[in-house]
Backbone of each chain as nested JSON, in Angstrom:
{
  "chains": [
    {"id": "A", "residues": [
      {"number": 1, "name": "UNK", "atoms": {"N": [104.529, -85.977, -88.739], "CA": [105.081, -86.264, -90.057], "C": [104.016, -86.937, -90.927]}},
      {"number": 2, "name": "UNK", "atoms": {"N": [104.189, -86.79, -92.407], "CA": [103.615, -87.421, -93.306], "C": [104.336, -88.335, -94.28]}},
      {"number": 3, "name": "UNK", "atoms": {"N": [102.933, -89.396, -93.953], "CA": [103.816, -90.996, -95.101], "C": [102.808, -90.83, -95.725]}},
      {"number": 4, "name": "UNK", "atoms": {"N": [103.225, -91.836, -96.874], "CA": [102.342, -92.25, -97.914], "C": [102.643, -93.57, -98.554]}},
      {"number": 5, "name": "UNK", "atoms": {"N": [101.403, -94.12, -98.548], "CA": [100.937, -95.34, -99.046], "C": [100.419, -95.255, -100.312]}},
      {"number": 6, "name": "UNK", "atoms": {"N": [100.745, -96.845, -100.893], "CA": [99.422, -97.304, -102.007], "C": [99.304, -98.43, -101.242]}},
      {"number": 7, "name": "UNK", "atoms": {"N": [98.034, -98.44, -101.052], "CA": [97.5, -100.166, -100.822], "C": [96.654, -100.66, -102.026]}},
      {"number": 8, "name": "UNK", "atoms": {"N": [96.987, -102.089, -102.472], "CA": [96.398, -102.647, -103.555], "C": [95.809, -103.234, -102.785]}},
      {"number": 9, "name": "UNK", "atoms": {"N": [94.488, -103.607, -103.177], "CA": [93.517, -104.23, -102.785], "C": [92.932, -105.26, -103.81]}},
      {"number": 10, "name": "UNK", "atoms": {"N": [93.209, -106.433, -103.989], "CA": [92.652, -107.237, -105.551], "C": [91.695, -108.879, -104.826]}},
      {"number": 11, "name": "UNK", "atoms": {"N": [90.862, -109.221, -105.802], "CA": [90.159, -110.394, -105.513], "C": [91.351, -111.154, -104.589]}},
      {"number": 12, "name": "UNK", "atoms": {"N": [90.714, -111.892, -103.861], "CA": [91.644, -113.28, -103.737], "C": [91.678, -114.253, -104.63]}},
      {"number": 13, "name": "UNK", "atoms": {"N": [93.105, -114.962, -104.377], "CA": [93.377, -116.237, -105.385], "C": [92.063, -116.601, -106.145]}},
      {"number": 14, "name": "UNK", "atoms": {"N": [91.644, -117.574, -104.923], "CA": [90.56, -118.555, -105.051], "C": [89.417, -117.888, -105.507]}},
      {"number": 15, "name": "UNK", "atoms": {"N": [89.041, -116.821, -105.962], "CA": [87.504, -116.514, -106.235], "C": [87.532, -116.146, -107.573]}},
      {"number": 16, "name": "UNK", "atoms": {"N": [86.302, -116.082, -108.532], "CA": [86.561, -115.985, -109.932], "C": [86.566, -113.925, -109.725]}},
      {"number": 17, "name": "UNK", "atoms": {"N": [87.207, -113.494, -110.484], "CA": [86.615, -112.066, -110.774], "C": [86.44, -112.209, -112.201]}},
      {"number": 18, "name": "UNK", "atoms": {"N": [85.08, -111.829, -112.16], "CA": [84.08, -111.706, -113.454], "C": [84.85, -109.995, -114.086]}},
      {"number": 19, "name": "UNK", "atoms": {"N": [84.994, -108.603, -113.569], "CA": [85.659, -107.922, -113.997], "C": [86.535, -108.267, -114.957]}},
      {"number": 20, "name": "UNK", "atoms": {"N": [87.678, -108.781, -114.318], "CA": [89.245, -109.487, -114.564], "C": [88.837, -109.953, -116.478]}},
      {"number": 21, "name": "UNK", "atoms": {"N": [88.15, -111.215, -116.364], "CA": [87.53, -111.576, -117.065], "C": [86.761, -111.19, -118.527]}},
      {"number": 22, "name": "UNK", "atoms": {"N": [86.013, -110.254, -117.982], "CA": [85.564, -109.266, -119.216], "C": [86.563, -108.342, -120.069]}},
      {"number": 23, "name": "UNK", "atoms": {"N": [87.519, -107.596, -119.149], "CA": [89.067, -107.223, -120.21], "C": [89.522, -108.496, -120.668]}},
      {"number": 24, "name": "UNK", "atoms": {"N": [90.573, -109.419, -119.982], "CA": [90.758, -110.509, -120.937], "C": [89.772, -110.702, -122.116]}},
      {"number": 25, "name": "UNK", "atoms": {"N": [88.91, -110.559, -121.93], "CA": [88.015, -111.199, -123.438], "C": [87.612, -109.794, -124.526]}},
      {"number": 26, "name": "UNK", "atoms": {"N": [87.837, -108.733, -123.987], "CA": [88.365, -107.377, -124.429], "C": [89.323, -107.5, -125.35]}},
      {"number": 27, "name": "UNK", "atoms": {"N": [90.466, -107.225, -124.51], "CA": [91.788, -107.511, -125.251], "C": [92.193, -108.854, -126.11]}},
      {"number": 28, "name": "UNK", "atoms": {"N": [91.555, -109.838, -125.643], "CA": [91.49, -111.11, -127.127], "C": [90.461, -110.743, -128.023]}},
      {"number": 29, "name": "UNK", "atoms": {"N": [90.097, -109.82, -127.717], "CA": [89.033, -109.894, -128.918], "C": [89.775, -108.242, -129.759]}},
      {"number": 30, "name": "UNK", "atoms": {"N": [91.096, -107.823, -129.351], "CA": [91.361, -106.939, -130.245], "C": [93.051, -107.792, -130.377]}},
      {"number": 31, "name": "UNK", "atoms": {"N": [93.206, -108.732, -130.518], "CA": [94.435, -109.309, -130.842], "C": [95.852, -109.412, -130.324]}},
      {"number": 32, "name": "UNK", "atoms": {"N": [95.139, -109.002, -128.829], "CA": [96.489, -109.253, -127.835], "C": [96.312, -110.322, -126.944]}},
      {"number": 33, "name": "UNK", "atoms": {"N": [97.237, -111.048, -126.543], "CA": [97.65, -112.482, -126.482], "C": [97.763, -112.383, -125.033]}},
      {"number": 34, "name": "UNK", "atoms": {"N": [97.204, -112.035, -124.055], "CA": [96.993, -112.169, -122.432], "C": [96.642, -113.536, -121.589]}},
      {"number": 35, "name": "UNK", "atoms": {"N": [97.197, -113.544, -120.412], "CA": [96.599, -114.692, -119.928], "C": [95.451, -114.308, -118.926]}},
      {"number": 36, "name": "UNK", "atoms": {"N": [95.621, -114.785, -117.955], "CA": [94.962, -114.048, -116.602], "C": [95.02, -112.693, -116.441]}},
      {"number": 37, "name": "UNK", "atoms": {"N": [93.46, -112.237, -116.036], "CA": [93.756, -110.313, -115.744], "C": [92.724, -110.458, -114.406]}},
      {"number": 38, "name": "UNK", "atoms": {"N": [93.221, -109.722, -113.816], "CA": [92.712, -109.781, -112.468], "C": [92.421, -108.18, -112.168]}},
      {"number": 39, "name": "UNK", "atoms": {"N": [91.505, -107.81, -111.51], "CA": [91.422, -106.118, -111.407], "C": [90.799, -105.669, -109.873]}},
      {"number": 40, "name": "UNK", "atoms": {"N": [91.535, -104.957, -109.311], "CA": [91.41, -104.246, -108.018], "C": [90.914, -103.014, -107.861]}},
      {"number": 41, "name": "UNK", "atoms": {"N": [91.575, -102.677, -106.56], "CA": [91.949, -101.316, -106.488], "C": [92.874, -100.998, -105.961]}},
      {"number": 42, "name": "UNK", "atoms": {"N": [93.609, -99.792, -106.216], "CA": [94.79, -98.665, -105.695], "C": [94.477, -97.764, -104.575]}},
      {"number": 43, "name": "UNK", "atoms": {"N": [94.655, -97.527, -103.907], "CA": [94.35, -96.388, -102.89], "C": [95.509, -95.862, -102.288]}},
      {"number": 44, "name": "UNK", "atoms": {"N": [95.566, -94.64, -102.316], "CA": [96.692, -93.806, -102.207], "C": [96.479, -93.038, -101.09]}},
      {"number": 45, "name": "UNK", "atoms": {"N": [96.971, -93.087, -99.859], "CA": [96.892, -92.601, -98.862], "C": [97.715, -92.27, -98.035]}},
      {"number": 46, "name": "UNK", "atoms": {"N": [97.62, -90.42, -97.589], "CA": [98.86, -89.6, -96.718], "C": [98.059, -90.502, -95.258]}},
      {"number": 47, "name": "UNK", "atoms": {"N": [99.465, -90.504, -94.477], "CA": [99.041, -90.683, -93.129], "C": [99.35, -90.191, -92.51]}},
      {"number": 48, "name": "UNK", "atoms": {"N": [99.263, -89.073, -91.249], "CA": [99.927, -88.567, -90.092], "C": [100.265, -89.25, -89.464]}},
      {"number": 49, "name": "UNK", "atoms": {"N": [101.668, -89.33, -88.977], "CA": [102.157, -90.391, -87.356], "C": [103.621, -89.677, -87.093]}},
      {"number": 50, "name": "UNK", "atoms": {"N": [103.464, -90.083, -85.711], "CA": [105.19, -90.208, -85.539], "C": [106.118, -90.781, -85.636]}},
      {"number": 51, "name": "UNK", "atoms": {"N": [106.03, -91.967, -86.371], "CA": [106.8, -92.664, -86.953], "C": [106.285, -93.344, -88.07]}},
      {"number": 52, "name": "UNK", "atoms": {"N": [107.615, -94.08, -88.853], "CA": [107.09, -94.591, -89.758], "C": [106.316, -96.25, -89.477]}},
      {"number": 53, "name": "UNK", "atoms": {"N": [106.789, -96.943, -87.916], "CA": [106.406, -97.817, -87.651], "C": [104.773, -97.735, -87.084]}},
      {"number": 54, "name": "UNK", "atoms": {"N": [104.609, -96.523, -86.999], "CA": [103.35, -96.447, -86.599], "C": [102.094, -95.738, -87.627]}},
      {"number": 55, "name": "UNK", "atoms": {"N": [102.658, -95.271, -88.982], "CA": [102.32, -94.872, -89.98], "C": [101.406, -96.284, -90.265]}},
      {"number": 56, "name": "UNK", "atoms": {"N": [102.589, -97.153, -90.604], "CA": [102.343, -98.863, -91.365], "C": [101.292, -99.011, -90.238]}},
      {"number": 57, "name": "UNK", "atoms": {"N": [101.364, -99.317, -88.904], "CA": [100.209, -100.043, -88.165], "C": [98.664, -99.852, -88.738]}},
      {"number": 58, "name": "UNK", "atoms": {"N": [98.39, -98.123, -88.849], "CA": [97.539, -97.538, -89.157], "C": [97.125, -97.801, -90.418]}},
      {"number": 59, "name": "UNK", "atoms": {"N": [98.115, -97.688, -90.977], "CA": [97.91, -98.094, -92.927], "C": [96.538, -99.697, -92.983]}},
      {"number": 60, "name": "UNK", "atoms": {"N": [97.511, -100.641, -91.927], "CA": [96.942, -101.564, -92.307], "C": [95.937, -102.193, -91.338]}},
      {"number": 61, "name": "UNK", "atoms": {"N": [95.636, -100.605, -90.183], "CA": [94.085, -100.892, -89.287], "C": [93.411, -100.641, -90.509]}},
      {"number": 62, "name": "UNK", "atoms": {"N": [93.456, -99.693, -90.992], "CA": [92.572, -98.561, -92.503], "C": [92.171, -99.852, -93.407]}},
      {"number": 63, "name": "UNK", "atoms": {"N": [93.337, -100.145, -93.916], "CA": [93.072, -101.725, -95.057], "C": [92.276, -103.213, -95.054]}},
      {"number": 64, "name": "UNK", "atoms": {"N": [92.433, -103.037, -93.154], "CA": [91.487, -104.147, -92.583], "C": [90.289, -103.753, -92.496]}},
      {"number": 65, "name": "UNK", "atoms": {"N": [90.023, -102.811, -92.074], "CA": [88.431, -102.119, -91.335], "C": [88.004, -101.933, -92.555]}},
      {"number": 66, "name": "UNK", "atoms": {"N": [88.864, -100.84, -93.62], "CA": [87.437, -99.791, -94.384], "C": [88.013, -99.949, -95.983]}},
      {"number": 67, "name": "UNK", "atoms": {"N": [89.297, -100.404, -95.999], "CA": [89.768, -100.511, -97.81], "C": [89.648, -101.586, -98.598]}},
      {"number": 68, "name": "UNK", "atoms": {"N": [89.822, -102.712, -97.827], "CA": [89.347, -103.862, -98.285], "C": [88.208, -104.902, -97.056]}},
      {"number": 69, "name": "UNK", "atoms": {"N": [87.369, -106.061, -97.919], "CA": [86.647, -107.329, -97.485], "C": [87.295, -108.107, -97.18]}},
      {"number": 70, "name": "UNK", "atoms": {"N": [88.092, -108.577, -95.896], "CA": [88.739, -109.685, -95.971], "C": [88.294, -110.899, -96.384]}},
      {"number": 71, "name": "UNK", "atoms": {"N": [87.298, -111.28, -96.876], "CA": [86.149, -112.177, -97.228], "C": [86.547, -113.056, -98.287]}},
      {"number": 72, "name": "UNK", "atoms": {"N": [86.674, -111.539, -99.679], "CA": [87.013, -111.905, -100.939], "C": [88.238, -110.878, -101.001]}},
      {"number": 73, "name": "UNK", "atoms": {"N": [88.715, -110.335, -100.131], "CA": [89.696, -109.4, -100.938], "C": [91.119, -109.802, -100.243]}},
      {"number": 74, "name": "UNK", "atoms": {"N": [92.488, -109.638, -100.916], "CA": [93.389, -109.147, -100.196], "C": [94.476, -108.323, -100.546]}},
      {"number": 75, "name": "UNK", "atoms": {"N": [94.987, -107.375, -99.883], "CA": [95.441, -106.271, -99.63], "C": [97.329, -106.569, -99.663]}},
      {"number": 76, "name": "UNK", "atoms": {"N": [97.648, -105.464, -100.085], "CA": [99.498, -105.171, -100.507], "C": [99.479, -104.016, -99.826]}},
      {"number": 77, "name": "UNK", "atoms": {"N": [100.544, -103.013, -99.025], "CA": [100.963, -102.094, -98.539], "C": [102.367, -101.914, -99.307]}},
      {"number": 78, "name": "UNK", "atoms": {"N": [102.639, -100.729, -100.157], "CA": [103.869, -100.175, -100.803], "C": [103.73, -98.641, -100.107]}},
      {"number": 79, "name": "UNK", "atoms": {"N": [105.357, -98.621, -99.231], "CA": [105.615, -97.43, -99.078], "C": [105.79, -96.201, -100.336]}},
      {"number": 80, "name": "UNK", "atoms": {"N": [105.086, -94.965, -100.416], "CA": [105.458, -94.468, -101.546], "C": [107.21, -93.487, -100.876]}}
    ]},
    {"id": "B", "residues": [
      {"number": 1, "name": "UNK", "atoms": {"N": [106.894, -116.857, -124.283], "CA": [107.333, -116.235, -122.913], "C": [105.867, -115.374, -121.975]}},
      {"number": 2, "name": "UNK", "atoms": {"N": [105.511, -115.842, -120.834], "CA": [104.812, -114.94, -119.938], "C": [105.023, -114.234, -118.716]}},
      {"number": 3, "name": "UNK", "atoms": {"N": [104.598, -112.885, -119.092], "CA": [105.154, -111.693, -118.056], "C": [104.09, -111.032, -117.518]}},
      {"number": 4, "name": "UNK", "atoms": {"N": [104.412, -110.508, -116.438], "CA": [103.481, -110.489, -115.465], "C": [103.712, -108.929, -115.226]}},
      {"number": 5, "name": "UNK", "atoms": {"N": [102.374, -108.13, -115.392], "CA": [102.412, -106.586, -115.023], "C": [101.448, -106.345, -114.132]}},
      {"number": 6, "name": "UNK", "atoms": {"N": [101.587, -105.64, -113.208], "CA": [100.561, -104.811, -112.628], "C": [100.339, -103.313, -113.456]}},
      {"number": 7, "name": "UNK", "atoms": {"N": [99.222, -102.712, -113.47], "CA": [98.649, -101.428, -114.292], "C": [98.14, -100.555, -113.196]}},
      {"number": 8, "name": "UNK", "atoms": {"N": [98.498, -99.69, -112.464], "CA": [98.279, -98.708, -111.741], "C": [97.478, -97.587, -112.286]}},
      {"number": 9, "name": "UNK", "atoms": {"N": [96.407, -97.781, -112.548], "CA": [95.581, -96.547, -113.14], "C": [94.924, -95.201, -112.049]}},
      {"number": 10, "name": "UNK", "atoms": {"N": [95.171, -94.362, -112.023], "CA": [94.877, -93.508, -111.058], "C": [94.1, -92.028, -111.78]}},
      {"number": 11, "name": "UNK", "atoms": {"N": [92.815, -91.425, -110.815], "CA": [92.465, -90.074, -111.209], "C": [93.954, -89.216, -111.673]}},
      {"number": 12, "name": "UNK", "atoms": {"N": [93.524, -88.295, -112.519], "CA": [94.501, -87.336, -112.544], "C": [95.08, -86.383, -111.735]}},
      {"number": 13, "name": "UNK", "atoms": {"N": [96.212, -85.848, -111.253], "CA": [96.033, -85.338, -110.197], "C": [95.037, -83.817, -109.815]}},
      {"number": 14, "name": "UNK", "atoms": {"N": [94.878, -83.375, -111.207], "CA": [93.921, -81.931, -110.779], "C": [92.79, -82.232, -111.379]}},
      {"number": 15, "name": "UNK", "atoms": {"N": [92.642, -83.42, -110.622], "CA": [91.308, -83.707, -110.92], "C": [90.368, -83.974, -109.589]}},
      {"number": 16, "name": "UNK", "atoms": {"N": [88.829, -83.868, -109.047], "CA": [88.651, -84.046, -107.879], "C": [88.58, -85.6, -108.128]}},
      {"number": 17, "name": "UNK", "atoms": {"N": [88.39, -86.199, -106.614], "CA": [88.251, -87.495, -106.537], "C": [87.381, -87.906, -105.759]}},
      {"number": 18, "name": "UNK", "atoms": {"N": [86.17, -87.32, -105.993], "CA": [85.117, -88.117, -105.158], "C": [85.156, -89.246, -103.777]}},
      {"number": 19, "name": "UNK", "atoms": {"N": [85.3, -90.11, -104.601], "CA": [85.392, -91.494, -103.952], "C": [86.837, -91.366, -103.016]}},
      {"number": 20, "name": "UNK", "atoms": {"N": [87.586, -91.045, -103.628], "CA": [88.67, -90.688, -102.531], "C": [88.216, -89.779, -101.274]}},
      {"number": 21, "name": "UNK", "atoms": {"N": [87.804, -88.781, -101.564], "CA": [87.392, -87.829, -100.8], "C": [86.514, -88.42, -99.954]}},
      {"number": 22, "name": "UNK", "atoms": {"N": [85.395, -89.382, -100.327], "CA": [84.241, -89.903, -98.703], "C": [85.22, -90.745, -97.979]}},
      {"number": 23, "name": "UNK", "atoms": {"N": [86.208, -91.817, -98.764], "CA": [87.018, -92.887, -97.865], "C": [87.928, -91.625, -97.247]}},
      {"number": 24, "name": "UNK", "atoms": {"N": [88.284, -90.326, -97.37], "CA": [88.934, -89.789, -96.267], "C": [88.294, -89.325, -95.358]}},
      {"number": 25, "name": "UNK", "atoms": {"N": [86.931, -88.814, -95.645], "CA": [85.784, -88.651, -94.703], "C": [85.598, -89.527, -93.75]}},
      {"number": 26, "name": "UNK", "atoms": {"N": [85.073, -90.819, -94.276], "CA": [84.912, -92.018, -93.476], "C": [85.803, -92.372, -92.097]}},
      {"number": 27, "name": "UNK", "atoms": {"N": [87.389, -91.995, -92.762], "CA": [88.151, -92.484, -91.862], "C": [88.907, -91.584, -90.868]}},
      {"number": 28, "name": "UNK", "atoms": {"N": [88.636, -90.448, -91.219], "CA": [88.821, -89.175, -90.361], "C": [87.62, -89.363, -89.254]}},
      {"number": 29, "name": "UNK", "atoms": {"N": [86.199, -89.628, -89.797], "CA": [85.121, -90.052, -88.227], "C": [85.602, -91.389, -87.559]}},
      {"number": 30, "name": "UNK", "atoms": {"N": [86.599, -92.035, -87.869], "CA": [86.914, -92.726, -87.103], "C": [88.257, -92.508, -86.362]}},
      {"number": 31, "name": "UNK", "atoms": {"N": [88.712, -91.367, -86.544], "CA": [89.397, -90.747, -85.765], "C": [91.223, -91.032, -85.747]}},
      {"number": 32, "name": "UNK", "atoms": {"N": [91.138, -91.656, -87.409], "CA": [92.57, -91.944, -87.932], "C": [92.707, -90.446, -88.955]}},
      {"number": 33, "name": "UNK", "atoms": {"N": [93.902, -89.972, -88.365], "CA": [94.647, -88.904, -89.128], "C": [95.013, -88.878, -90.201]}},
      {"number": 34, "name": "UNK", "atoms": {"N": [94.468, -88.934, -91.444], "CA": [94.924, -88.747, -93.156], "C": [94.846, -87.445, -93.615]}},
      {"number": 35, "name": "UNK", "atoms": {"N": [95.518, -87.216, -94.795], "CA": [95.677, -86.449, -95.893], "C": [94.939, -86.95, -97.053]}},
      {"number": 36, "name": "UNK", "atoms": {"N": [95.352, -86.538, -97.905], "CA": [94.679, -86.565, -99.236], "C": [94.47, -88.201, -99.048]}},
      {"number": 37, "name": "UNK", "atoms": {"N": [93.182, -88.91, -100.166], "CA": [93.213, -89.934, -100.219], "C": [92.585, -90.018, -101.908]}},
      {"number": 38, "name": "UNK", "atoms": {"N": [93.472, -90.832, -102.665], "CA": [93.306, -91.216, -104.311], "C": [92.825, -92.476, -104.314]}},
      {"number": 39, "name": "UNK", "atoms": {"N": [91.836, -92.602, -105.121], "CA": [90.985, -94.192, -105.195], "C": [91.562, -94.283, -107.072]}},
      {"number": 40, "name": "UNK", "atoms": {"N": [91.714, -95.468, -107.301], "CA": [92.023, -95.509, -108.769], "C": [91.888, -97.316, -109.026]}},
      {"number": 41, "name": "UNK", "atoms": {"N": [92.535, -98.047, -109.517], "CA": [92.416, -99.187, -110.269], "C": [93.64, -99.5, -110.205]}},
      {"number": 42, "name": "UNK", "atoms": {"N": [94.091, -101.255, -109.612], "CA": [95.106, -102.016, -109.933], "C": [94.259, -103.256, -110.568]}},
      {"number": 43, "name": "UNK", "atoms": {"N": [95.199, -103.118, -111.834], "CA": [95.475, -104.239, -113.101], "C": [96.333, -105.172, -113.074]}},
      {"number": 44, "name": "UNK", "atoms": {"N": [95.937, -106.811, -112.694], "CA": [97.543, -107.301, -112.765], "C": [97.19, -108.21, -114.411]}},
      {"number": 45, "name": "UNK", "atoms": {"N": [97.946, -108.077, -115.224], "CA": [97.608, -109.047, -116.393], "C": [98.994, -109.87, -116.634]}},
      {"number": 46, "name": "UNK", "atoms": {"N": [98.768, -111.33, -117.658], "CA": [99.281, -111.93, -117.467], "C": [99.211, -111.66, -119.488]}},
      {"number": 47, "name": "UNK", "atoms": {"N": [100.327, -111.29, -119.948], "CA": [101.081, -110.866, -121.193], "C": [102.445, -112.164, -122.201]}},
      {"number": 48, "name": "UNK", "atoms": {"N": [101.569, -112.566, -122.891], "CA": [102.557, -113.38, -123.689], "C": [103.307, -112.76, -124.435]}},
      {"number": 49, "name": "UNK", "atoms": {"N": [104.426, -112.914, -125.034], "CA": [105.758, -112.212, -125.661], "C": [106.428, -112.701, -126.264]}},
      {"number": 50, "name": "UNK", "atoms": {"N": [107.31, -112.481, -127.296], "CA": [108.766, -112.941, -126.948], "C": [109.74, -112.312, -126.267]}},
      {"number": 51, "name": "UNK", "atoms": {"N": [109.385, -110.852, -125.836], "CA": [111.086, -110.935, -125.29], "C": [110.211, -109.674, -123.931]}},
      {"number": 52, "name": "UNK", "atoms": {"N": [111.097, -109.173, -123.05], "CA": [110.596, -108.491, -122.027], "C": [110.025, -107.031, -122.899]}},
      {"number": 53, "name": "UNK", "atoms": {"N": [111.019, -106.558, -124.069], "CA": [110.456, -105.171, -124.322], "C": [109.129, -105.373, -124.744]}},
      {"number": 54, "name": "UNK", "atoms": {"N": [109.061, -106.328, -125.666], "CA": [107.542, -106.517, -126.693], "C": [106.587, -106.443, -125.547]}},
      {"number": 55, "name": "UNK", "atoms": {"N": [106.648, -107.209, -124.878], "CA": [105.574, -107.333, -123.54], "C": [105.722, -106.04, -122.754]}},
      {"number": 56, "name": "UNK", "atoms": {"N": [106.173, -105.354, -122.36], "CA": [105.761, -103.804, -122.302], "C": [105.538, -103.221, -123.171]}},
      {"number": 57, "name": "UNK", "atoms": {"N": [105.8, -102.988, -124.342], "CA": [104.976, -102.301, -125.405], "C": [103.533, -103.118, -125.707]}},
      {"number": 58, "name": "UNK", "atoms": {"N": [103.145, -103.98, -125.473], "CA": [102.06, -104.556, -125.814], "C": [100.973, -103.685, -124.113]}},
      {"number": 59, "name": "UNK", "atoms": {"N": [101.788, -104.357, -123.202], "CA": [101.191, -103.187, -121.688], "C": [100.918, -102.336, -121.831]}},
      {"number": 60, "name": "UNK", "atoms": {"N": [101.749, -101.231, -122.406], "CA": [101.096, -99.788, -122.585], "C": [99.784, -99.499, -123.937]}},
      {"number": 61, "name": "UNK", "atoms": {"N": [100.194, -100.202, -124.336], "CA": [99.41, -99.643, -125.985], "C": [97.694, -100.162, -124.969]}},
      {"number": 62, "name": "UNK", "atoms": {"N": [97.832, -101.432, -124.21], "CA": [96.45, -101.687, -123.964], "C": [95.941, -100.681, -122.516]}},
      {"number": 63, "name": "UNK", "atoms": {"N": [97.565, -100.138, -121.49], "CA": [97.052, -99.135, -120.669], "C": [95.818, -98.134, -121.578]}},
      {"number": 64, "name": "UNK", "atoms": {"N": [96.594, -97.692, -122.662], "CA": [96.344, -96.394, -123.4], "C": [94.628, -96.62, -123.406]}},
      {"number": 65, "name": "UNK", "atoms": {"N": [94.513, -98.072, -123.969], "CA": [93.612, -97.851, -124.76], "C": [92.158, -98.668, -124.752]}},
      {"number": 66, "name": "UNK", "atoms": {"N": [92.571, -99.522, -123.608], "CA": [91.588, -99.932, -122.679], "C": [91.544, -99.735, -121.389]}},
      {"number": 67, "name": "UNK", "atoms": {"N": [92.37, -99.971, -120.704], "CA": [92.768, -99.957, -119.022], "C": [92.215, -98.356, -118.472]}},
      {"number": 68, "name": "UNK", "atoms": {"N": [92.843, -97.044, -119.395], "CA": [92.909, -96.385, -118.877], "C": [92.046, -95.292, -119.615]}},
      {"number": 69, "name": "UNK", "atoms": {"N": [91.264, -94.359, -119.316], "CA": [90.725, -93.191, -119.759], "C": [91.958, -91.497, -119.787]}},
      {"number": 70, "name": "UNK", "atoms": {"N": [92.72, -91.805, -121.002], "CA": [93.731, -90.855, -120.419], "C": [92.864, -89.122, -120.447]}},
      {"number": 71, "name": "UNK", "atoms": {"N": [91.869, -88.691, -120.583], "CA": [91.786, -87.461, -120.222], "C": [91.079, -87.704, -118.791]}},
      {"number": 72, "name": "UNK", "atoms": {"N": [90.964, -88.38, -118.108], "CA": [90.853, -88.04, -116.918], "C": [91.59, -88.584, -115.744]}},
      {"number": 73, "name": "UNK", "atoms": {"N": [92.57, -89.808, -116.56], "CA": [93.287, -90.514, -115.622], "C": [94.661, -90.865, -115.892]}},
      {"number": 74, "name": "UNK", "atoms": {"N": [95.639, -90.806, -115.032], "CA": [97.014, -91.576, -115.748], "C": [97.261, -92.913, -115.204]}},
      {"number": 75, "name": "UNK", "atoms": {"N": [98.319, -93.276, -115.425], "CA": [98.6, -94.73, -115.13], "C": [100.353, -95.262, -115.102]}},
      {"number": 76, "name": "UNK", "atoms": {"N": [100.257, -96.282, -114.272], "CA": [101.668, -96.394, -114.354], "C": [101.795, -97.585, -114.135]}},
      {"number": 77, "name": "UNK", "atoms": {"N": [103.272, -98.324, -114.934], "CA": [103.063, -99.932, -114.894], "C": [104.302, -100.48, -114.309]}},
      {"number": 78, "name": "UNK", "atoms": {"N": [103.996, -101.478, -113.503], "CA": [105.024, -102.413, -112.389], "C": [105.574, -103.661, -112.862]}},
      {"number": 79, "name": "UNK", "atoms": {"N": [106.496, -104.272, -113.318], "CA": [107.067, -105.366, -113.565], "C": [106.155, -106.516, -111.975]}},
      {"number": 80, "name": "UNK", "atoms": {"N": [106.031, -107.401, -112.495], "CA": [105.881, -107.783, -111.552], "C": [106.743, -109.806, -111.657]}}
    ]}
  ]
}
């Protein structure tokens, strides 16, 4: 069978993202009133398994090893 | 009032996706079973308002017109 994921992948709390940063000062500088912008990534991914409990395991070997840095990054799993 | 969106920006779908395409490479030599894989952009911004609609219309107008490149990409937005 086939699942599908989005995993978000965005800075952690604690670290500045300079990205994030540069839109905010984007968008104030064309007259929209934002607070914090923070910017990631999406990754959209079919998985083969036989279940859906074993779909998720895999989802989030994939998210640890190769989609995100656990360093500076952390990661969301949404079933699509 | 402040409201909180995530911005899901993603390739189009008939569009190729490079970068998607090596992270399915990558993870197929490691011998995890995927399908298609979409690389795109999560946005979380932090939107002042007065009321919930204004603050999604203020979300999209800046998806349109910063966040997102609509001839090559769409996008979709999450209450958060």
């Amino acid at each position: 069978m086939t699942f599908k994921f989005r995993v978000i992948v965005m800075p952690r709390r604690d670290l500045l993202d300079p990205q994030g940063r540069a839109v905010a000062s984007v968008l104030r500088d064309m007259g929209i009133k934002v607070g914090e912008v923070r910017i990631g990534k999406s990754v959209e991914v079919e998985v083969k398994a036989n279940s859906e409990e074993e779909a998720m395991e895999i989802v989030k070997k994939m998210a640890d090893e190769v989609l995100s840095n656990p360093i500076i990054e952390d990661y969301t799993v949404q079933e699509l």
